[in-house]
C-alpha positions in Angstrom: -20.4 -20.4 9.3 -23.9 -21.8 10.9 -24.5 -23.3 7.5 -20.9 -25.3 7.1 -21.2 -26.8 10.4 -24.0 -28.3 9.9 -24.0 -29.3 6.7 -20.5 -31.1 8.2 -22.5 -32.9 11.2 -25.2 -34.0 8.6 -22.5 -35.8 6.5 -21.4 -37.7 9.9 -24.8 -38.7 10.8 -25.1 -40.1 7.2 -21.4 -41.9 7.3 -21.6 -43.5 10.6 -22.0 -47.3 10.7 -23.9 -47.6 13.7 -27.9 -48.4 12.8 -30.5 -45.5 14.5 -32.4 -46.9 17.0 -36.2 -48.0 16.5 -39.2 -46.2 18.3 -41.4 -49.2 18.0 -41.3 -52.5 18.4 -41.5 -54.7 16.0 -44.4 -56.4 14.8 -44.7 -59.7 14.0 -46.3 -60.5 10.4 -48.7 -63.8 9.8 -46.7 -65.2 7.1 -49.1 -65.6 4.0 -48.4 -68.4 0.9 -46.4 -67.0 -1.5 -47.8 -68.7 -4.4 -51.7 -69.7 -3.7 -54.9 -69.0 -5.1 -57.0 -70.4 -2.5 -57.8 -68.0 0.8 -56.3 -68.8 4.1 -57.9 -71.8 6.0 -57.7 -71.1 9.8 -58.0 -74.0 12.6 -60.6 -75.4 13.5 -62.3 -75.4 17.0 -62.3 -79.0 17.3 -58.9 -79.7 16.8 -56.7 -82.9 18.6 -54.5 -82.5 21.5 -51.5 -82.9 19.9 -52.2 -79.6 17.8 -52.4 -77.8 21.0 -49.3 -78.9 21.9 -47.8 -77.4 19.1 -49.7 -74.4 19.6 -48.7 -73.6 23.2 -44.7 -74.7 21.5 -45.0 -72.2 18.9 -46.0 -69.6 21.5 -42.9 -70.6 23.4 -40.9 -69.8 20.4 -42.8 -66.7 19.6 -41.6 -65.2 23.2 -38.0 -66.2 23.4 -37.5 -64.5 19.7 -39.3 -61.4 21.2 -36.9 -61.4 24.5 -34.0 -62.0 22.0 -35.2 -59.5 19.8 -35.7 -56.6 23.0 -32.2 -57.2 23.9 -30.6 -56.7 19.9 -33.0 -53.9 20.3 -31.6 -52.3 24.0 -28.1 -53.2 22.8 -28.4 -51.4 19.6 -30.0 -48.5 21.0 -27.2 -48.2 23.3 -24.7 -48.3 20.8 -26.8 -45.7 18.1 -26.9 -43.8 21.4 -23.0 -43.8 22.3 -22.0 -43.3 18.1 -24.4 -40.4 18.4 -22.3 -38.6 21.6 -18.9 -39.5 19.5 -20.1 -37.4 16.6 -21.8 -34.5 18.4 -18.7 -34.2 20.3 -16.2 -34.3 17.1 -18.3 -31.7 15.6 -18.3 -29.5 18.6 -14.0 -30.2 18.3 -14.2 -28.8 15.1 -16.6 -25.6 15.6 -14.4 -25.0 18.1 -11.1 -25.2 15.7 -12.8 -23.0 13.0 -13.6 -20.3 15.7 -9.8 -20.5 17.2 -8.6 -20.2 12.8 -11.0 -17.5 12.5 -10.5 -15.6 15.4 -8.3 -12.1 15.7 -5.0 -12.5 17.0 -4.9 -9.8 19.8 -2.5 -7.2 19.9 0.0 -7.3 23.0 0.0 -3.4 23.9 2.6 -4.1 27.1 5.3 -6.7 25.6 8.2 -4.1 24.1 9.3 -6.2 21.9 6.7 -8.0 20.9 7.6 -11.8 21.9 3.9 -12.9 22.7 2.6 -11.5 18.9 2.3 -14.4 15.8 5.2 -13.6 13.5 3.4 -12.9 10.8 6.1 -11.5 8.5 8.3 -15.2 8.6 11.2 -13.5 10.3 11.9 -16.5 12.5 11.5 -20.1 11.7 8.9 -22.2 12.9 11.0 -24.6 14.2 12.5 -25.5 17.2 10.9 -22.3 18.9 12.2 -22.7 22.4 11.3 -20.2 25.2 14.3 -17.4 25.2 17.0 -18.4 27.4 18.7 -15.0 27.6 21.6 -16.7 26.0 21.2 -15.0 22.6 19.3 -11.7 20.5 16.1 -12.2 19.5 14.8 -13.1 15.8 14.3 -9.3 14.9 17.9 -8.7 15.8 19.0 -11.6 13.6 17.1 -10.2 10.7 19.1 -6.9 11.2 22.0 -8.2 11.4 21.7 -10.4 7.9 20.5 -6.9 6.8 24.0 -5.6 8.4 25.8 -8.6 6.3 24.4 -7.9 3.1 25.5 -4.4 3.1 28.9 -5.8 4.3 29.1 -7.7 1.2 27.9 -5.3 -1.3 30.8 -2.9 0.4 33.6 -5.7 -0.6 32.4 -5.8 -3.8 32.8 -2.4 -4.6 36.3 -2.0 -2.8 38.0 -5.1 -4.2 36.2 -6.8 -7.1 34.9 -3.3 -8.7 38.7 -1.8 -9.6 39.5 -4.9 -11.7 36.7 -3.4 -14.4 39.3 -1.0 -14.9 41.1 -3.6 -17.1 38.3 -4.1 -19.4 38.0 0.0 -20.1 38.5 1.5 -23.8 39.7 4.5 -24.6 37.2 7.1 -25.5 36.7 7.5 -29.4 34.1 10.2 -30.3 31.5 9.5 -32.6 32.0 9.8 -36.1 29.7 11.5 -38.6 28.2 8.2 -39.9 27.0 7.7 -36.0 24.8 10.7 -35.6 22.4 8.9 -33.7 22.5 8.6 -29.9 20.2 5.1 -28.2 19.7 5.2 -24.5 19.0 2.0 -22.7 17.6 1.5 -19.3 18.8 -1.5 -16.8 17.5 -2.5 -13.4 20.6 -4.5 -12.7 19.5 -8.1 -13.7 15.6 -7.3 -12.3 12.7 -7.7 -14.5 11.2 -4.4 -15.1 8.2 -3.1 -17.7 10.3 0.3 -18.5 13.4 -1.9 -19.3 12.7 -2.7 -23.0 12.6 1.1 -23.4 14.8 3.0 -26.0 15.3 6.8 -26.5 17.0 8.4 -29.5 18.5 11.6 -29.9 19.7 13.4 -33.2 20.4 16.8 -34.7 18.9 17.4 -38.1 21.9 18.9 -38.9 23.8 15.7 -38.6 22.2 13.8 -41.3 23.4 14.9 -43.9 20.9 17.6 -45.4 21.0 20.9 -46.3 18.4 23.9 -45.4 15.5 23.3 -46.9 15.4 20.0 -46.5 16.5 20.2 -42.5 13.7 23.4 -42.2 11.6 20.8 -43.7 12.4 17.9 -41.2 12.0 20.5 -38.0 8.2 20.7 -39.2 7.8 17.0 -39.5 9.5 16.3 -36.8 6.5 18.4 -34.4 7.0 18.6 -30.6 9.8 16.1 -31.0 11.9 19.1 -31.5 13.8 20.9 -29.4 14.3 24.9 -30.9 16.6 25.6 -28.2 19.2 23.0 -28.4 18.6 21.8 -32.1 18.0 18.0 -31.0 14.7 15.6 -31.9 14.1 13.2 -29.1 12.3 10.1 -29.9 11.1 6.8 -27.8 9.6 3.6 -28.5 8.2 1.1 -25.7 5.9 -0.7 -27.7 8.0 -4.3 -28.2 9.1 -6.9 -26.1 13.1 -6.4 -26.4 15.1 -3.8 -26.8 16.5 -4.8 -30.3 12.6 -4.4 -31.7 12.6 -0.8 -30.2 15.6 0.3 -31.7 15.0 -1.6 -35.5 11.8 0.6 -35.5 13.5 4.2 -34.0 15.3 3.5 -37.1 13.0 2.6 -39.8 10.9 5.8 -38.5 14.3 8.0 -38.4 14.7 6.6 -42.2 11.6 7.6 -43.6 11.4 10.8 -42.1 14.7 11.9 -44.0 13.5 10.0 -47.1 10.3 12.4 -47.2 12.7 15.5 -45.9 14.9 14.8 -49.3 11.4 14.7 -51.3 11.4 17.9 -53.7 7.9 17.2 -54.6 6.2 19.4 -51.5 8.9 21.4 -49.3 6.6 22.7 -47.1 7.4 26.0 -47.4 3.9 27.4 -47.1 3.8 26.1 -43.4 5.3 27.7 -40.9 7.7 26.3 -38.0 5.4 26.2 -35.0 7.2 26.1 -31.8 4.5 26.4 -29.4 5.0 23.3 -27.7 8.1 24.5 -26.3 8.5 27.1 -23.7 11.2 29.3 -23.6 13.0 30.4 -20.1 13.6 33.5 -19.4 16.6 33.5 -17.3 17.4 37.0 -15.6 21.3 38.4 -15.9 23.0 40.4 -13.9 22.7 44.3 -15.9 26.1 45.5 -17.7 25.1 49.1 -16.1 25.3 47.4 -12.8 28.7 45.9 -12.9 31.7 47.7 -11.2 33.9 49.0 -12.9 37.6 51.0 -11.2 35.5 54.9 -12.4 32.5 53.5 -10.4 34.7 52.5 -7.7 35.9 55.6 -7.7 33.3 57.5 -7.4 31.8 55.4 -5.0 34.7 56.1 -2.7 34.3 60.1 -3.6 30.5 60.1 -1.9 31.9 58.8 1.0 34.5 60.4 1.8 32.4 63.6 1.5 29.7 61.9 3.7 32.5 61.5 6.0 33.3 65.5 6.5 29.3 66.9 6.1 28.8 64.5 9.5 32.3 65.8 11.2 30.9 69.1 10.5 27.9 68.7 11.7 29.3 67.1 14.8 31.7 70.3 15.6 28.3 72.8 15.0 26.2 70.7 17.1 24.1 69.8 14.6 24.4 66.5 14.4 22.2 64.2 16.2 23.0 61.5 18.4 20.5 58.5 18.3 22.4 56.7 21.3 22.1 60.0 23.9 18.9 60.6 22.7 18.0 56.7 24.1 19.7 57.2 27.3 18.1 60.2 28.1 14.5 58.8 27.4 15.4 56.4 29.4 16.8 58.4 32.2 13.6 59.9 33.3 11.5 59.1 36.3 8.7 57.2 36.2 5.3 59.1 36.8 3.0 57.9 39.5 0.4 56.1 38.0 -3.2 57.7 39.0 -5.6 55.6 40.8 -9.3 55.9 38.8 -12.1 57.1 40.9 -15.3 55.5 40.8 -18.3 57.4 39.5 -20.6 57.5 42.7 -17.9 58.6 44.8 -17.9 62.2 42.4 -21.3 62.5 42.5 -22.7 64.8 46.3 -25.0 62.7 48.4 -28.0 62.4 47.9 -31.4 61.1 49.3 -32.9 57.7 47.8 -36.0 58.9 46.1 -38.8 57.5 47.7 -41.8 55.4 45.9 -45.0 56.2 46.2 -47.5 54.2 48.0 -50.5 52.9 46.3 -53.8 53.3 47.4 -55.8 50.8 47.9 -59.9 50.1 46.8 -62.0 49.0 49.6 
C-alpha cells in the first residue's frame, strides 16, 4: 500500500507544470567570443571618461535585471510552493479513498433488520435509495414476495396449462422383440448439465436372439455388467458430447459383443461364470412351521382353557398367590424408627489425658 502511494505522488511531482524553485541565485556569466582565437583583452587603466560612463550604465542595467530577476524568482517560488500544497493534499484525498475501499464494512449487531449493513447480495437497487418512509416493506420482503410470485406461477402452470399434454398422449404399445434394448436419458429441464449427455442401456441376453451356449457365453463377456439375479446387463457411456454419440456407441459395443457370442471358434466353456461381483441378499421369511393354522388354533385355545381351571383351583385351595395383596400388605406396615448413630468417644469410659513427660534440662 506504502509503495503505490508513493509511487502515485512521485508521478504528480513529475506531471505538474509549475517549475521547482531555485536554492541559489543565479550567477551572472562574463560572456566569452564565441569564435576567437585570441585571449580576452581587459580595459585598460587609463581609459576616457566617456568609457566610465558606460561602465557605471552597464552596472545600472546589471542591477535592475538582478531586481527583476529576484522578483521572477520570489513569484515562482511562491507558485512551485502553492502547486506543491495542491498535490500533497490530492494525494492525501486519495490515501484516504483507498483506506475508506479497503476498509471492513462493520457489522451492525443491534439493527434487526439489518437497514444500516451494505447490501451485498444486490437484493435492492441502487437507485433512488430514499430513507424508509414507513409507507412500504422493506427490500428483503420484496425479494420474498417475487420468491412468493414465482411459485404462484409455477402453480398455474401445473393446474391449467399441464392437463392440455393430455392431448398429445399415445397409447401404450409394448415393445416388440426387435426392440430388446432399453436407453435411459437424463434431462435437467432446459439447464446445462455435465451428467446430461449420459445414456444407460439395459438388455437381457436372452432377448437377442441366441441360444444357450452362446447366451452362457455372452454372461462371461459380459463381467460385472451382469446382473445373476434379474438376468439384465446394464451398460453406460458418458464419454461424448451429445447424447446421439453415446447411444451410436452402446450400440456398436452391444453389436460386437453378440458377434463374438455367435463365434464357434472358442465357446468358452473352460471358464467358469464368476459372479463374485454381485452380492446376493439374504432376505429372512416368515417359517411355514410358524404360520397358524385352524389345528394350531385349536390347540392353542385348549392350553388355555386348562390354564384357566389349574388357577381357579388353586384359587379355591388357597394356593394361589396374589401379587396385588401381597403389595398392599408390604406396604401396610409401619415405618421403623430410624436409629440415631452414636459417636465413638461417647462409648468409650472416661478417662484421664495421659500426661507427657517433662524433659530435663542440662545446666
Amino acid at each position: 500500500m506504502a509503495s503505490a502511494v508513493q509511487t502515485l505522488r512521485l508521478c504528480l511531482r513529475a506531471c505538474r507544470t509549475a517549475p521547482v524553485a531555485r536554492r541559489f541565485p543565479p550567477r551572472t556569466l562574463v560572456a566569452a567570443r564565441p569564435i576567437s582565437t585570441t585571449p580576452i583583452r581587459w580595459r585598460a587603466s587609463n581609459t576616457d571618461d566617456n568609457d566610465l560612463e558606460d561602465d557605471d550604465t552597464g552596472e545600472e542595467d546589471d542591477e535592475k535585471m538582478y531586481e527583476l530577476e529576484s522578483k521572477i524568482t520570489q513569484q515562482e517560488t511562491k507558485e512551485a510552493e502553492e502547486a506543491l500544497m495542491n498535490s500533497e493534499k490530492l494525494v492525501a484525498e486519495m490515501e484516504e479513498m483507498i483506506r475508506e475501499t479497503e476498509r471492513l464494512p462493520k457489522k451492525a449487531r443491534d439493527t434487526f433488520w439489518g437497514e444500516e449493513e451494505d447490501d451485498t447480495d444486490l437484493i435492492a437497487e441502487g437507485t433512488d435509495d430514499d430513507d424508509f418512509s414507513e409507507d412500504d416493506i422493506m427490500s428483503m420482503a420484496h425479494g420474498k414476495l417475487e420468491e412468493h410470485r414465482e411459485y404462484r406461477e409455477y402453480a398455474r402452470i401445473a393446474a391449467w396449462q399441464m392437463p392440455l399434454l393430455s392431448k398429445l398422449a399415445r397409447p401404450f404399445v409394448p415393445p416388440t422383440a426387435e426392440e430388446c434394448l432399453r436407453f435411459r436419458y437424463t434431462s435437467y429441464m432446459g439447464e446445462d448439465h455435465p451428467a446430461q449427455n449420459k445414456v444407460v442401456v439395459e438388455f437381457s441376453p436372452r432377448d437377442v436372439g441366441l441360444n444357450e451356449a452362446q447366451q452362457l457365453k455372452l454372461r462371461k463377456l459380459l463381467g460385472p455388467r451382469w446382473n445373476p439375479e434379474t438376468d439384465v446387463a446394464k451398460m453406460s457411456c458418458e464419454q461424448f458430447g451429445h447424447q446421439a454419440q453415446n447411444k451410436r456407441y452402446l450400440g456398436d459395443v452391444i453389436e460386437t459383443l453378440i458377434a463374438q457370442a455367435r463365434d464357434p471358434t472358442d465357446m468358452f466353456e473352460d471358464v467358469p461364470l464368476d459372479t463374485r461381483h454381485h452380492k446376493f441378499k439374504v432376505k429372512p421369511r416368515f417359517p411355514k412351521e410358524w404360520r397358524l393354522t385352524e389345528e394350531r388354533r385349536l390347540a392353542i385355545e385348549d392350553a388355555r382353557q386348562k390354564s384357566l381351571l389349574l388357577d381357579q383351583e388353586k384359587v379355591e385351595a388357597g394356593a394361589l398367590v396374589d401379587g396385588k395383596e401381597k403389595v398392599e400388605r408390604f406396604f401396610a406396615q409401619p415405618v421403623p424408627a430410624m436409629k440415631i448413630p452414636e459417636l465413638v468417644a461417647a462409648r468409650l469410659p472416661n478417662r484421664q489425658p495421659r500426661q507427657i513427660p517433662r524433659t530435663r534440662q542440662m545446666p
